[in-house]
PDB file of N, CA, C and O in Angstrom:
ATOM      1  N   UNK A   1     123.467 113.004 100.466  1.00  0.00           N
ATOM      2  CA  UNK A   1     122.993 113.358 101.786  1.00  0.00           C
ATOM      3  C   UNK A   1     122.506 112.102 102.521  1.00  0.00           C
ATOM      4  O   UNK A   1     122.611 112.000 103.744  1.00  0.00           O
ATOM      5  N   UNK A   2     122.021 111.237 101.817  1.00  0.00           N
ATOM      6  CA  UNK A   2     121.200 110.306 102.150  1.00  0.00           C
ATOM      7  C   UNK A   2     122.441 108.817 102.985  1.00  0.00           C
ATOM      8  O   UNK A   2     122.117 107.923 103.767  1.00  0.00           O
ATOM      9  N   UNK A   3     123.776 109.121 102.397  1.00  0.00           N
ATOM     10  CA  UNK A   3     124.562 108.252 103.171  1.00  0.00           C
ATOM     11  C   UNK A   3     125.299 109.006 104.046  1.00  0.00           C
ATOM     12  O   UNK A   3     126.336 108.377 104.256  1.00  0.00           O
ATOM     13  N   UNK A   4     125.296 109.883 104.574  1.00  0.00           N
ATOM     14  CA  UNK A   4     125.624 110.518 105.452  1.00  0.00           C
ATOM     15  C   UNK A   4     124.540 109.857 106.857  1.00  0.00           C
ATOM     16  O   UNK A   4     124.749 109.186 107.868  1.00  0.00           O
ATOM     17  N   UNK A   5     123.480 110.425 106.283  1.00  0.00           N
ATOM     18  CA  UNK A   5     122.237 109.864 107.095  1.00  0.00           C
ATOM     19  C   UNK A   5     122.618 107.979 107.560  1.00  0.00           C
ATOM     20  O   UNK A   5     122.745 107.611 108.728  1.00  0.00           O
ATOM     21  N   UNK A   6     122.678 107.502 106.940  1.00  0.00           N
ATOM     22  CA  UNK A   6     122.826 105.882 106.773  1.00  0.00           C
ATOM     23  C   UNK A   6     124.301 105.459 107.639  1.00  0.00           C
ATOM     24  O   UNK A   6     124.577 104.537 108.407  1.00  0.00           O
ATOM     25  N   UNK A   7     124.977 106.482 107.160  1.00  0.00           N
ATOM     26  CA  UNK A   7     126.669 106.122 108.122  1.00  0.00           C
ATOM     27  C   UNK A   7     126.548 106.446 110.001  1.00  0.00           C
ATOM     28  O   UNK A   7     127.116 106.076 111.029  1.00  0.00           O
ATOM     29  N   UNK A   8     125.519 107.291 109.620  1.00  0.00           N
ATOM     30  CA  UNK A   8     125.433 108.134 110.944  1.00  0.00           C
ATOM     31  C   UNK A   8     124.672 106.908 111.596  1.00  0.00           C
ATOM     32  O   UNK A   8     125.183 106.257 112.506  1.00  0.00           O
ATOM     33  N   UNK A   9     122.956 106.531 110.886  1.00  0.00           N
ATOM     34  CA  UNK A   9     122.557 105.382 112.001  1.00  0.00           C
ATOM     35  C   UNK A   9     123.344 104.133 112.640  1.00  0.00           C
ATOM     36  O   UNK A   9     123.266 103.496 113.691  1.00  0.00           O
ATOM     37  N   UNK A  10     124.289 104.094 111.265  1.00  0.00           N
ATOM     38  CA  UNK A  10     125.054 102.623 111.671  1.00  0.00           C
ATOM     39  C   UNK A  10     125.944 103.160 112.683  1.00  0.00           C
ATOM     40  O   UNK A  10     126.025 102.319 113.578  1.00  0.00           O
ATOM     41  N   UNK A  11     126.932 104.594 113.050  1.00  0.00           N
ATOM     42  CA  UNK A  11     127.525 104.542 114.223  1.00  0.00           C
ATOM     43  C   UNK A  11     126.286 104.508 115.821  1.00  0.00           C
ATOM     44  O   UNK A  11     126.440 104.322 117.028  1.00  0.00           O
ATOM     45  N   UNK A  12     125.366 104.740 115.103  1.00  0.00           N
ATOM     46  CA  UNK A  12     124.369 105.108 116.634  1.00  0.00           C
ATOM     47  C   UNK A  12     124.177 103.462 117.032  1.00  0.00           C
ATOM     48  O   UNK A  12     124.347 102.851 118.088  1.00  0.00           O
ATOM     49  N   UNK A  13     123.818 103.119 115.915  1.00  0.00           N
ATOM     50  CA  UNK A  13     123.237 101.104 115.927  1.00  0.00           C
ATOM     51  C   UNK A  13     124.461 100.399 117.079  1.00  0.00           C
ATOM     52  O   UNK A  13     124.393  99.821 118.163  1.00  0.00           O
ATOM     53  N   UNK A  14     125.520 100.807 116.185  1.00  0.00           N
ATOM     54  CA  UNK A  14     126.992 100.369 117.250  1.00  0.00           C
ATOM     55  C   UNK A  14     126.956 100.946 118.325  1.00  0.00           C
ATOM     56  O   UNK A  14     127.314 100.167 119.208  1.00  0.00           O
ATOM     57  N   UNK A  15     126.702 101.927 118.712  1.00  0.00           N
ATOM     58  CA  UNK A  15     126.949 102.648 120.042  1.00  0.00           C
ATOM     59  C   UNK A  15     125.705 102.026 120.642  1.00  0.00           C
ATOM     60  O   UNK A  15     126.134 101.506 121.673  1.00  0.00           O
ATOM     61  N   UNK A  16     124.474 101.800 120.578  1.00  0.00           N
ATOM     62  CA  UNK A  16     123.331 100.778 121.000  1.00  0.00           C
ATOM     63  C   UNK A  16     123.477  99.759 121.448  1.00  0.00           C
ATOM     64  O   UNK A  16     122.998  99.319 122.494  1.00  0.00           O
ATOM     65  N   UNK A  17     124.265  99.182 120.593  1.00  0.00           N
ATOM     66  CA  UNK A  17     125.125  97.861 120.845  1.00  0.00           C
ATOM     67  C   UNK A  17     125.973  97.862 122.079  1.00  0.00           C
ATOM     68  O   UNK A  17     125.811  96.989 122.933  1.00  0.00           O
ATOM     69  N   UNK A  18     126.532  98.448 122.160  1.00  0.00           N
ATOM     70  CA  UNK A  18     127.506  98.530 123.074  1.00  0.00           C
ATOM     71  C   UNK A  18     127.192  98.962 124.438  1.00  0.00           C
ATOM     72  O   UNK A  18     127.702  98.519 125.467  1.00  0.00           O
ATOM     73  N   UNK A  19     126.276  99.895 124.335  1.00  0.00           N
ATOM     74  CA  UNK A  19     125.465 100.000 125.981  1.00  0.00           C
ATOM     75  C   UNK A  19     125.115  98.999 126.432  1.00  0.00           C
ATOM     76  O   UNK A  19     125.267  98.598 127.585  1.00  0.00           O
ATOM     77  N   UNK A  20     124.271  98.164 124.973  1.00  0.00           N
ATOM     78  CA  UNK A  20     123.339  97.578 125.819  1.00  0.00           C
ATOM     79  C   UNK A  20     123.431  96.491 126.428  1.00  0.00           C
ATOM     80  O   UNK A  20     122.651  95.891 127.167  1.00  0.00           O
ATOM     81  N   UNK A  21     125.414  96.076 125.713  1.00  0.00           N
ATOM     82  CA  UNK A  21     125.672  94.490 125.839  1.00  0.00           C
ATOM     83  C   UNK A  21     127.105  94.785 127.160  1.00  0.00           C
ATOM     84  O   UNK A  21     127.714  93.837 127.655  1.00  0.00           O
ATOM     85  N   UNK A  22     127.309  95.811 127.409  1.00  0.00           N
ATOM     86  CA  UNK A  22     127.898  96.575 127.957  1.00  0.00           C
ATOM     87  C   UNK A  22     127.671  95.658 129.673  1.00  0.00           C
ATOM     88  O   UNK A  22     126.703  94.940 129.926  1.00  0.00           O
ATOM     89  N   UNK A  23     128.665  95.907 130.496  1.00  0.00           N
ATOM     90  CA  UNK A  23     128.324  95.170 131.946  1.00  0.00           C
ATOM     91  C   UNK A  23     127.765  96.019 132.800  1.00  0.00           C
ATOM     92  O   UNK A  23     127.117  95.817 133.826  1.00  0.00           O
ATOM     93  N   UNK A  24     128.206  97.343 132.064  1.00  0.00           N
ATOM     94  CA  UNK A  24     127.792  98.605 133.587  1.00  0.00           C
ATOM     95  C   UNK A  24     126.488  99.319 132.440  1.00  0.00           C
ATOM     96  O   UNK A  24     125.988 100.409 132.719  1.00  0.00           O
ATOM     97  N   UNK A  25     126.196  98.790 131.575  1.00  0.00           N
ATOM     98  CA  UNK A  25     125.243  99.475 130.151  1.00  0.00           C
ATOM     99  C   UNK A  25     123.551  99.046 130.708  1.00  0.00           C
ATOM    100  O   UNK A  25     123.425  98.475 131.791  1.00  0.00           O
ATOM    101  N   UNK A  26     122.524  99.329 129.994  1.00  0.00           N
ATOM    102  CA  UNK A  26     121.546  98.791 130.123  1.00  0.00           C
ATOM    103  C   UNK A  26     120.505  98.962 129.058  1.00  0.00           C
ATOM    104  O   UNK A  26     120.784  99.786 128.187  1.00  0.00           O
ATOM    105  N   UNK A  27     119.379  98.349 128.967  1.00  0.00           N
ATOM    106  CA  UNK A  27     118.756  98.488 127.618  1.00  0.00           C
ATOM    107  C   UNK A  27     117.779  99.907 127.975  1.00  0.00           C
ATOM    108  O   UNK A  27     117.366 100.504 126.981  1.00  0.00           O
ATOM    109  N   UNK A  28     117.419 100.433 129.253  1.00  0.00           N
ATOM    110  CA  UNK A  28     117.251 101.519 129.316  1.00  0.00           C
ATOM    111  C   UNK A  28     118.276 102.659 128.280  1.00  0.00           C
ATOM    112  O   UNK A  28     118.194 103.595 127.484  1.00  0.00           O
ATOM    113  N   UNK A  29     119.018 101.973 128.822  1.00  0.00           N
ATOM    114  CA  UNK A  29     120.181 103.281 128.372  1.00  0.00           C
ATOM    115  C   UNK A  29     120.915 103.384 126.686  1.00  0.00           C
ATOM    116  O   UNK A  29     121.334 104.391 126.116  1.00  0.00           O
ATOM    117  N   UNK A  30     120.876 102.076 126.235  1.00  0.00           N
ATOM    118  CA  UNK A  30     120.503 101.792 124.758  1.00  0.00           C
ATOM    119  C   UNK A  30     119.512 102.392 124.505  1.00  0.00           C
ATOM    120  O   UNK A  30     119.787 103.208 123.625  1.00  0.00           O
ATOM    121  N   UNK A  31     118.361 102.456 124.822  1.00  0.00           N
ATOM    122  CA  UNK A  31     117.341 103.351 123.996  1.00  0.00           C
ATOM    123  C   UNK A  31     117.649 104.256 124.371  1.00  0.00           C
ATOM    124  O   UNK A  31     117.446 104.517 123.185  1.00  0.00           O
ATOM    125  N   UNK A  32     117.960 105.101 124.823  1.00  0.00           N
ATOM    126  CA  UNK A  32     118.423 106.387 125.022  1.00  0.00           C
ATOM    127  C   UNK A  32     118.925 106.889 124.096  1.00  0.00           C
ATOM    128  O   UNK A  32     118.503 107.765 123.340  1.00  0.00           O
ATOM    129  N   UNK A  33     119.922 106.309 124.122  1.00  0.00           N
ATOM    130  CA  UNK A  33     121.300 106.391 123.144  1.00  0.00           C
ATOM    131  C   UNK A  33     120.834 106.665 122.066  1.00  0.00           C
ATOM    132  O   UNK A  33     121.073 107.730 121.496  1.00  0.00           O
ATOM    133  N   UNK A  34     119.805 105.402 121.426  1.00  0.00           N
ATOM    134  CA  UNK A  34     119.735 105.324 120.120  1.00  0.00           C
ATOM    135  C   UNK A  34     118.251 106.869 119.453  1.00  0.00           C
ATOM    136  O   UNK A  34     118.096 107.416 118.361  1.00  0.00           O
ATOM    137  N   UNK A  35     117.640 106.981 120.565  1.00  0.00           N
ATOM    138  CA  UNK A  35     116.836 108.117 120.135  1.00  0.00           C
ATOM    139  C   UNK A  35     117.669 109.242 120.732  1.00  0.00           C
ATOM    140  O   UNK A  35     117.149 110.048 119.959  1.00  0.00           O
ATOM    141  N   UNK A  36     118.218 109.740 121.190  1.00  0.00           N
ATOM    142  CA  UNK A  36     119.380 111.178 121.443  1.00  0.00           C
ATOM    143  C   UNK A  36     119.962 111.232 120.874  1.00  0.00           C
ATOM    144  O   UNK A  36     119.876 112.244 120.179  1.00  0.00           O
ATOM    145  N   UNK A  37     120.971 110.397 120.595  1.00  0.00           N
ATOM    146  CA  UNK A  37     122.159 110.377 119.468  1.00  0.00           C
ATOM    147  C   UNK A  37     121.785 109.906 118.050  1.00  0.00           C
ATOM    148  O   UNK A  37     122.417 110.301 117.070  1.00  0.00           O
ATOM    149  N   UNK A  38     120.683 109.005 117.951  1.00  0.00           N
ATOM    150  CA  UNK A  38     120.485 108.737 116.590  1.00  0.00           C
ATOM    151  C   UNK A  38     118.963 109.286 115.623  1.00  0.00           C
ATOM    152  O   UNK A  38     118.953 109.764 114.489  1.00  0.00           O
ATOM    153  N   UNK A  39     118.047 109.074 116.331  1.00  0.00           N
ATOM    154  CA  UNK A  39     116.539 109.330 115.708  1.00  0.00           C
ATOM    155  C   UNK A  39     116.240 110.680 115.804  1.00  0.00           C
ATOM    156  O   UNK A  39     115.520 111.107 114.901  1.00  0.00           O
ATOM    157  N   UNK A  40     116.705 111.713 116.915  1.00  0.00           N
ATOM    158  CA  UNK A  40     116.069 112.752 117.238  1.00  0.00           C
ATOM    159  C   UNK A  40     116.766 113.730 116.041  1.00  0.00           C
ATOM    160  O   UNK A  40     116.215 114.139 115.019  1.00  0.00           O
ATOM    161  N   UNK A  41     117.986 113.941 116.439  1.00  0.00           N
ATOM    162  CA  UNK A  41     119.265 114.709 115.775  1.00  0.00           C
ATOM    163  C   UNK A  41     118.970 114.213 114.124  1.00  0.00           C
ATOM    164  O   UNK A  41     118.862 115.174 113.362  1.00  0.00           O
ATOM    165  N   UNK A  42     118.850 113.070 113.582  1.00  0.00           N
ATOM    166  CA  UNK A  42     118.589 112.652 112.059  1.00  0.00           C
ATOM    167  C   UNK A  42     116.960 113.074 111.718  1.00  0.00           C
ATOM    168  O   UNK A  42     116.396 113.117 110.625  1.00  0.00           O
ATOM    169  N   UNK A  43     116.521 113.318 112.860  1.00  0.00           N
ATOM    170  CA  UNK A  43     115.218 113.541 111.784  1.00  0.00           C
ATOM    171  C   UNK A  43     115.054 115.219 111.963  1.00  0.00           C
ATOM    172  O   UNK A  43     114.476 115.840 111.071  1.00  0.00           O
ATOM    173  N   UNK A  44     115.576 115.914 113.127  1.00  0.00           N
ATOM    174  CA  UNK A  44     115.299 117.646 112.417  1.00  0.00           C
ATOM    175  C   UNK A  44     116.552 117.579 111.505  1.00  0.00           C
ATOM    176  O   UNK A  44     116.131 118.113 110.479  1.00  0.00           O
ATOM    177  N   UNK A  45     117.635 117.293 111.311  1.00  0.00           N
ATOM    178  CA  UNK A  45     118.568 117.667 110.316  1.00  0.00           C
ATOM    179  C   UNK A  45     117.705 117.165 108.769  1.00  0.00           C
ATOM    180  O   UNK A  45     117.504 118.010 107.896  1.00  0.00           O
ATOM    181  N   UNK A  46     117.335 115.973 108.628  1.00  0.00           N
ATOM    182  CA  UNK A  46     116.646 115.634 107.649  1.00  0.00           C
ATOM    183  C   UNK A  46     115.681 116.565 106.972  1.00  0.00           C
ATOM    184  O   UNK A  46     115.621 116.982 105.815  1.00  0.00           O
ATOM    185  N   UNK A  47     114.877 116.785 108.135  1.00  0.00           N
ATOM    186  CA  UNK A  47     113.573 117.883 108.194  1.00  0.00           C
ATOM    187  C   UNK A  47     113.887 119.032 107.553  1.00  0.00           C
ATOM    188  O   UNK A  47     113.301 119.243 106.491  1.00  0.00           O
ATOM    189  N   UNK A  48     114.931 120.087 108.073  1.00  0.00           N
ATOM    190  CA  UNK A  48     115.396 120.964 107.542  1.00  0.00           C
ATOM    191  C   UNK A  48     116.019 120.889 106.500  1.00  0.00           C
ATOM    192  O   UNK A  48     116.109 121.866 105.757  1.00  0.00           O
ATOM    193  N   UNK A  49     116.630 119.614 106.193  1.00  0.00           N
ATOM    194  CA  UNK A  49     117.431 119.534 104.622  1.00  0.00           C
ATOM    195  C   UNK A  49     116.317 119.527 103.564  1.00  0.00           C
ATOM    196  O   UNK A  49     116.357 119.855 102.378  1.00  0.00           O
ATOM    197  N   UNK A  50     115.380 119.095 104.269  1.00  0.00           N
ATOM    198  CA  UNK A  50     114.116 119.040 103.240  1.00  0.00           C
ATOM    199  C   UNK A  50     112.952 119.549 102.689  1.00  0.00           C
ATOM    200  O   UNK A  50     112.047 119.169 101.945  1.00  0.00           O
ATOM    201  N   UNK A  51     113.395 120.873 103.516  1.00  0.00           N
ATOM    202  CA  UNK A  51     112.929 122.017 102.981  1.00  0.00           C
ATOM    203  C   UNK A  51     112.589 122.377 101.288  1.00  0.00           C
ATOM    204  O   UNK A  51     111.654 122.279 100.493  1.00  0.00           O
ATOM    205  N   UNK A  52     113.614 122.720 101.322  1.00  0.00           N
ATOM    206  CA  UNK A  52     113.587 123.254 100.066  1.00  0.00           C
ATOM    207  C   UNK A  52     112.698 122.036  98.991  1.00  0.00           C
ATOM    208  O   UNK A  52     111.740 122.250  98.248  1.00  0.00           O
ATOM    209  N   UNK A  53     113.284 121.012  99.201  1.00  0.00           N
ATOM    210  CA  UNK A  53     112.043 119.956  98.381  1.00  0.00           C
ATOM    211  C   UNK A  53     110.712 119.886  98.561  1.00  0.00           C
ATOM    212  O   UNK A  53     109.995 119.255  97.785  1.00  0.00           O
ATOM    213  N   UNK A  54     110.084 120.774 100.001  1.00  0.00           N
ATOM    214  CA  UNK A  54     109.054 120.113 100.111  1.00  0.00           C
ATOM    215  C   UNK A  54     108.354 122.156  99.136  1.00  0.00           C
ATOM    216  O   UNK A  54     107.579 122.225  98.182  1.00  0.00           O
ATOM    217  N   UNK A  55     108.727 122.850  99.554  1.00  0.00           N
ATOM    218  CA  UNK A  55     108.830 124.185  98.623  1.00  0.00           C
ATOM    219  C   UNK A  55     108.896 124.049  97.540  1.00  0.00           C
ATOM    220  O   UNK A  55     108.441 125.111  97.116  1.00  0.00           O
ATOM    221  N   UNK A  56     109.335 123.054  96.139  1.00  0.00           N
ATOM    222  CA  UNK A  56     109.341 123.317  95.226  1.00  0.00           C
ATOM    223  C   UNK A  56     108.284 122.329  95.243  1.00  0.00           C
ATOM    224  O   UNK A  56     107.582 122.613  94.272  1.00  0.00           O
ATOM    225  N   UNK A  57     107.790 121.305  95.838  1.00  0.00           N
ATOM    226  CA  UNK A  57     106.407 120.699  95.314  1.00  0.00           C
ATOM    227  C   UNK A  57     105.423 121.282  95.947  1.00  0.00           C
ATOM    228  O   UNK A  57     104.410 120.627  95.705  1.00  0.00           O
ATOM    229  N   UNK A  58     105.152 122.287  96.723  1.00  0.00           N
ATOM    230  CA  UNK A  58     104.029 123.124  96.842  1.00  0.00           C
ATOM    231  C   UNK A  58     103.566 124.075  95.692  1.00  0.00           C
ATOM    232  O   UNK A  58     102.409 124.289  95.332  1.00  0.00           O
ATOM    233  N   UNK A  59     104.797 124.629  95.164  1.00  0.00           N
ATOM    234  CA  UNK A  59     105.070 125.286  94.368  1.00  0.00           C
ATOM    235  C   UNK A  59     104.629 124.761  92.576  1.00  0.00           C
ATOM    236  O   UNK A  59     104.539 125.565  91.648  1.00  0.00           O
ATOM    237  N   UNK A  60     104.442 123.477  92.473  1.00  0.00           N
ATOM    238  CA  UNK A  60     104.233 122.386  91.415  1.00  0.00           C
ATOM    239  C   UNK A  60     102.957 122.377  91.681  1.00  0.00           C
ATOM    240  O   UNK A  60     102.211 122.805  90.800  1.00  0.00           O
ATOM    241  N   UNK A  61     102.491 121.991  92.692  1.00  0.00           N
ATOM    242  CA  UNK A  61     101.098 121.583  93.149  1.00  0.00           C
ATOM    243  C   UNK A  61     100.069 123.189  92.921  1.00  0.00           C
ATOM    244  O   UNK A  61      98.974 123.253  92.362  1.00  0.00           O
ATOM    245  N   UNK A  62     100.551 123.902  93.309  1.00  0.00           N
ATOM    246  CA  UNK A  62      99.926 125.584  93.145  1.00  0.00           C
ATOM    247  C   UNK A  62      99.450 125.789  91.361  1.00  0.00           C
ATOM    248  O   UNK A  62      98.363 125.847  90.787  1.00  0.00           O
ATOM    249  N   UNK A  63     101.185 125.868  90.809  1.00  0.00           N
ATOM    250  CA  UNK A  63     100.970 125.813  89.331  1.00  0.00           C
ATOM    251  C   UNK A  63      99.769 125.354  88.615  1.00  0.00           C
ATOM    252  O   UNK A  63      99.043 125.839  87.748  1.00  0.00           O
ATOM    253  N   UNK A  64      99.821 123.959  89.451  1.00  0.00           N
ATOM    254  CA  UNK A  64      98.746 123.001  88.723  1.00  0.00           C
ATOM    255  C   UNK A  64      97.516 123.075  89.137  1.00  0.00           C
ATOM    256  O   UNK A  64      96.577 122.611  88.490  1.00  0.00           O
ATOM    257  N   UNK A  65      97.399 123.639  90.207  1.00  0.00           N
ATOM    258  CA  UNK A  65      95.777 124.520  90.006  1.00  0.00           C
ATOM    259  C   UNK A  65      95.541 125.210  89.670  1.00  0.00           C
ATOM    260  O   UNK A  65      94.347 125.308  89.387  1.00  0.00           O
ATOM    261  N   UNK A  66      96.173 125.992  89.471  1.00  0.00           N
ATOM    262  CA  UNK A  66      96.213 127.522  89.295  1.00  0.00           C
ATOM    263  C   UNK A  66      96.145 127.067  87.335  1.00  0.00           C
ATOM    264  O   UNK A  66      95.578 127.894  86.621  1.00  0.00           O
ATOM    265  N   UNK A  67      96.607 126.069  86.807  1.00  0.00           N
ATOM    266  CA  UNK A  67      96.519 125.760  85.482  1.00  0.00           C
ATOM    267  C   UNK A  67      95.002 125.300  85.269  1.00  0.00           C
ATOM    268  O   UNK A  67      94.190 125.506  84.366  1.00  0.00           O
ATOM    269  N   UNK A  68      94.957 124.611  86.444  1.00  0.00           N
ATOM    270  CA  UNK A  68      93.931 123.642  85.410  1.00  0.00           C
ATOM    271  C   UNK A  68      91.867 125.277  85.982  1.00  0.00           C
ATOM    272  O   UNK A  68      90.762 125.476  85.477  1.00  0.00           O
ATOM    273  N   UNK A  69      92.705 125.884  87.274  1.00  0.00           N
ATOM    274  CA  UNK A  69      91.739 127.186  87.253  1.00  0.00           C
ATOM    275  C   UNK A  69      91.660 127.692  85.767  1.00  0.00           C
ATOM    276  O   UNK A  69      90.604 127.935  85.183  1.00  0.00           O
ATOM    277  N   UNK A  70      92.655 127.792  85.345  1.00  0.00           N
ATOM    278  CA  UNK A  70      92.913 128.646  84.112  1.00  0.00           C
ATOM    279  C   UNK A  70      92.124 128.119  82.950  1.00  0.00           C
ATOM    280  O   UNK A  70      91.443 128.905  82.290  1.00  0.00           O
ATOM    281  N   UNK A  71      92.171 126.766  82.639  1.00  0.00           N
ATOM    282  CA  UNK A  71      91.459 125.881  82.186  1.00  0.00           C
ATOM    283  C   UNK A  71      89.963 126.281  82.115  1.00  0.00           C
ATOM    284  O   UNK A  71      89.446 126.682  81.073  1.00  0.00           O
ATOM    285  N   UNK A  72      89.259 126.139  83.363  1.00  0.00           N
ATOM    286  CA  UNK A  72      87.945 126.037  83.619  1.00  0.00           C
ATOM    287  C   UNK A  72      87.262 127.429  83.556  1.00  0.00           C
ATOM    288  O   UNK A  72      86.043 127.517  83.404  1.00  0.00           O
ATOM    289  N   UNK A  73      88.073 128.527  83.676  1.00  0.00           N
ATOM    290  CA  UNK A  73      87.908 129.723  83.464  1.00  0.00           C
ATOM    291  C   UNK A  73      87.315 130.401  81.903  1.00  0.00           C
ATOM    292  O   UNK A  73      86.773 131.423  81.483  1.00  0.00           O
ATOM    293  N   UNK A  74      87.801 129.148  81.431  1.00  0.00           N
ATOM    294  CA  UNK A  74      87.212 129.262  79.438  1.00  0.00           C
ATOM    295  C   UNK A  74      85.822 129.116  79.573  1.00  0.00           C
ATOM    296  O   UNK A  74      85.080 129.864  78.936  1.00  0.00           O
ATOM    297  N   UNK A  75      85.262 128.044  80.499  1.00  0.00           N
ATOM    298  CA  UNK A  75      84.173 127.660  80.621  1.00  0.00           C
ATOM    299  C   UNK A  75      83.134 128.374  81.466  1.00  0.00           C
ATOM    300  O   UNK A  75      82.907 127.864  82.563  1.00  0.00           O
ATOM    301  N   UNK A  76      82.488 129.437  81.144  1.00  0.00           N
ATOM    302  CA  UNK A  76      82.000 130.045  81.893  1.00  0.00           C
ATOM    303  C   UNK A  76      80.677 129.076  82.529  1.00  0.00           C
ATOM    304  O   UNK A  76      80.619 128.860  83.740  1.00  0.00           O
ATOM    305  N   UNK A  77      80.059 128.749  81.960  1.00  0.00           N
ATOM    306  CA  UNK A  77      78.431 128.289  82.865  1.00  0.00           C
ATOM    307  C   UNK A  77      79.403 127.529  83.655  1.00  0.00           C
ATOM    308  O   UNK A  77      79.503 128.269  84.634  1.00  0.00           O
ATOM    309  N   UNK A  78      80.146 126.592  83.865  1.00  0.00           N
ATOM    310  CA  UNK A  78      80.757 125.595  84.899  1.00  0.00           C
ATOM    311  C   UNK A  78      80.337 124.341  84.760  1.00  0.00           C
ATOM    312  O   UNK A  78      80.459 123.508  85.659  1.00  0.00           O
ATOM    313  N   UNK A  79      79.892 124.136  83.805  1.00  0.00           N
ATOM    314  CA  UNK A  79      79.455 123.309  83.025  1.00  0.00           C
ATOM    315  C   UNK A  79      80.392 122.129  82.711  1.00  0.00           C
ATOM    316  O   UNK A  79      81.481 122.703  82.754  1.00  0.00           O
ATOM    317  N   UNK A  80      80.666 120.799  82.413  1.00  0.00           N
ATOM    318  CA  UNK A  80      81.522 120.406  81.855  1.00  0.00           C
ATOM    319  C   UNK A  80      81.536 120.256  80.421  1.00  0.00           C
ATOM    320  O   UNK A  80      80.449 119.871  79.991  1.00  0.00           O
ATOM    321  N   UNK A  81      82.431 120.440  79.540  1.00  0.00           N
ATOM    322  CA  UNK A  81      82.393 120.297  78.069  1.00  0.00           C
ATOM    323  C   UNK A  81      82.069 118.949  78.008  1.00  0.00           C
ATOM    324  O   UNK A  81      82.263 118.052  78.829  1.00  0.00           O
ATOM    325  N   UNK A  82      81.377 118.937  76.559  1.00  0.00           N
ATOM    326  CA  UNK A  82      80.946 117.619  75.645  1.00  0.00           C
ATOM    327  C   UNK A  82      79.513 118.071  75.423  1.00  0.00           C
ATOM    328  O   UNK A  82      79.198 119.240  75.646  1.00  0.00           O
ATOM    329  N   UNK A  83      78.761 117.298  75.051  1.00  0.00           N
ATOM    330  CA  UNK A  83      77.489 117.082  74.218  1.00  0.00           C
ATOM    331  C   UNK A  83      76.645 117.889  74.861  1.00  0.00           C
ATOM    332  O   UNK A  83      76.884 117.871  76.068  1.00  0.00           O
ATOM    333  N   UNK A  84      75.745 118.600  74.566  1.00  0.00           N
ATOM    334  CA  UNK A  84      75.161 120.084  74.850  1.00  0.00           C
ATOM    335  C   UNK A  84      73.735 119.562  74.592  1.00  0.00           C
ATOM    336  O   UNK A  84      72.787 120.312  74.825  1.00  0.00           O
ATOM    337  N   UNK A  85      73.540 118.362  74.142  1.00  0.00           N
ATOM    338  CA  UNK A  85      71.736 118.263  74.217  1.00  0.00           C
ATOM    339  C   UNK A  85      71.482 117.310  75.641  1.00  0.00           C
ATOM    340  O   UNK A  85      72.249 116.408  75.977  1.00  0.00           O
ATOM    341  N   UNK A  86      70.342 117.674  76.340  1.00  0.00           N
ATOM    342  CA  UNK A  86      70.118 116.624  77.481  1.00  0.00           C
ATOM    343  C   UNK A  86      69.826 115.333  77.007  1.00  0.00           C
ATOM    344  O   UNK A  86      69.389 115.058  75.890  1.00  0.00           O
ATOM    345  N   UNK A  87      70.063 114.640  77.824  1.00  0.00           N
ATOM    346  CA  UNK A  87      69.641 113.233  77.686  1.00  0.00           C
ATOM    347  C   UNK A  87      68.462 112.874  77.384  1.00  0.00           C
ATOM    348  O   UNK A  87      67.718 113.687  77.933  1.00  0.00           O
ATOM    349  N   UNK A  88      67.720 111.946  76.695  1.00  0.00           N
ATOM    350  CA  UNK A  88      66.449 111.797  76.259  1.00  0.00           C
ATOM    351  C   UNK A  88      66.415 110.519  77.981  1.00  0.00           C
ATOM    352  O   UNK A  88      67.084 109.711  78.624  1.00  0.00           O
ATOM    353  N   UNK A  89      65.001 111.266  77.899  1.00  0.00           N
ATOM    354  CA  UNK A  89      64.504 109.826  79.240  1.00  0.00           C
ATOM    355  C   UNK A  89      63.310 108.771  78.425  1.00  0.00           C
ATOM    356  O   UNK A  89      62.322 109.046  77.742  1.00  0.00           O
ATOM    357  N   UNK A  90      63.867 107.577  78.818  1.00  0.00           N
ATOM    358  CA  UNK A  90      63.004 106.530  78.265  1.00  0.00           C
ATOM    359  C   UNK A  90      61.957 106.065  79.063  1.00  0.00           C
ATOM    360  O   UNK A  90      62.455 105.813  80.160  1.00  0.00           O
ATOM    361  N   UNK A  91      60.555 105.781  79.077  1.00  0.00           N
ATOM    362  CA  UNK A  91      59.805 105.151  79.911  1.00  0.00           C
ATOM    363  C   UNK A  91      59.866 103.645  79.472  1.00  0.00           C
ATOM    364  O   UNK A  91      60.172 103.066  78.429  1.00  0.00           O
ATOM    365  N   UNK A  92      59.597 103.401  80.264  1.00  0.00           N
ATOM    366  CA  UNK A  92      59.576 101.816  81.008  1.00  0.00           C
ATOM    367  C   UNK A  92      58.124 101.450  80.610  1.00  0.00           C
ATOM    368  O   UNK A  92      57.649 100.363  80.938  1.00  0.00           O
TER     369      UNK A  92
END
């Protein structure tokens, strides 16, 4: 997918080119070009291709709270595990 994306900027880059070096062209109209035909159109197609990836790491990220909930759920006081006597305080 990703050179599709890459083939596509390089025809927009050329078509940029060519406005802008163009006699009746202008660099107004190069940027144009290059965000209409190249930046706008590549980034919702991107966006939407990337769906589904950004869904299965929500989906990862959920798990893994929902694990480590599961985890802490053993622990009722909320306490963290380890050594169960308080600390001794020293005077000075």
């Amino acid at each position: 997918m990703h050179i599709v994306a890459i083939a596509w900027m390089f025809v927009v880059v050329l078509m940029t080119a060519a406005e802008a070096t163009s006699s009746q062209g202008s660099l107004l109209g190069a940027f144009f070009t290059f965000v209409l035909y190249g930046v706008l159109p590549l980034g919702i197609v991107l966006y939407i291709l990337g769906a589904p990836g950004r869904k299965a790491a929500r989906r990862r990220a959920e798990a893994a709270a929902s694990a480590t909930a599961s985890a802490d759920a053993g622990n009722a006081g909320g306490h963290a595990a380890g050594d169960r006597r308080a600390p001794e305080r020293e005077e000075a």
